[in-house]
LOTI-71045 format. One record per residue (C-alpha): residue in one letter; x, y, z. Coordinates in steps of 0.5 Angstrom, whole numbers, plus 500, padded with zeros to 3 digits. Example, Ala and Ser with C-alpha at 12.3 -4.5 7.8 and 13.67 -1.06 7.14 Angstrom:
2
A525491516;S527498514;
//
This chain:
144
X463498485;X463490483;X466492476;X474491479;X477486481;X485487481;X484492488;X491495490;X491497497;X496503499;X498501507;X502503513;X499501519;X496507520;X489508522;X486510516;X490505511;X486500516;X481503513;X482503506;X483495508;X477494511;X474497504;X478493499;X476487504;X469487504;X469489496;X473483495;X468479499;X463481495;X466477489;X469472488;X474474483;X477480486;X485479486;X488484492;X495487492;X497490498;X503495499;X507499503;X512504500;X519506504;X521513502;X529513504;X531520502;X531524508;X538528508;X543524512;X549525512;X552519514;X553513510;X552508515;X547511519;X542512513;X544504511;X541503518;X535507517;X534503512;X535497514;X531498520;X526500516;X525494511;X525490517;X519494520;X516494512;X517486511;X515484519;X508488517;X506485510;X508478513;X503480517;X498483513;X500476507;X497472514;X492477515;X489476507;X490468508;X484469514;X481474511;X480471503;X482465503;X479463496;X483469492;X489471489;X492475495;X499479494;X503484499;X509488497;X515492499;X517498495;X523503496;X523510493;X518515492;X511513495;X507517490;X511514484;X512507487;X505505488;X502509482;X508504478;X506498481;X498499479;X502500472;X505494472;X500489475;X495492471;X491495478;X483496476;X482501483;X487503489;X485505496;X488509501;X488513506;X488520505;X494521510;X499516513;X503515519;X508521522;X515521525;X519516523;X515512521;X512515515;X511512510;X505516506;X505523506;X497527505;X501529499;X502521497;X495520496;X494527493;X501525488;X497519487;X490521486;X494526480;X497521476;X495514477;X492511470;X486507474;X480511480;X483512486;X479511492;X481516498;X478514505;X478519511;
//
């Protein structure tokens, strides 16, 4: 797998987006010009009835998303230091916003997890990497 080089790694905090992680991360250990983008998507789009309490869900949860990829940017510093590391937020449809993103940033591969997280705090769907795997223009690398 040493012919990509712009990596995008699908993350939740869930175990198997650890995983994908670990793989993106060694894979970019093993070449020097491996740039890394890392990601988690909100999907704010629960049926709410209420105005404010759907913005403070929301709220809540940008807090959470930005806190995790603060960590994660510390993490990718540690971890690659001498490569162009990248971490993001995106809000909307997961499927969609990671697929766009590796539109964007020209995304030579993804790595997910084949499920993610689940109550409140989910942000990937099995449908997720499913949506993703169907329409993501570059390979898809889904980790059980």
């Amino acid at each position: 797998m040493n012919g990509y080089t712009k990596l995008l790694v699908a993350f939740d905090g869930s175990e198997l987006s650890e995983k994908a992680y670990r793989v993106a991360l060694n894979m970019a250990k093993e070449n020097d010009a491996v740039e890394l983008d890392v990601v988690t998507a909100l999907n704010p789009t629960a049926q709410i009835s209420s105005a404010v309490v759907y913005a403070n869900i929301l709220n809540e949860l940008r807090k959470d998303a930005v806190e995790m990829m603060t960590e994660m940017k510390e993490r990718l510093n540690e971890d690659l230091p001498d490569h162009k590391t990248k971490t993001m937020v995106l809000e909307g449809n997961p499927g969609d916003e990671i697929v766009t993103y590796a539109d964007v940033n020209q995304i030579d591969l993804i790595i997910m997890g084949s499920r993610g997280l689940g109550g409140i705090k989910e942000f990937f769907l099995g449908s997720v990497s499913h949506n993703v795997l169907q329409r993501s223009h570059c390979p898809v690398l889904i980790i059980k």
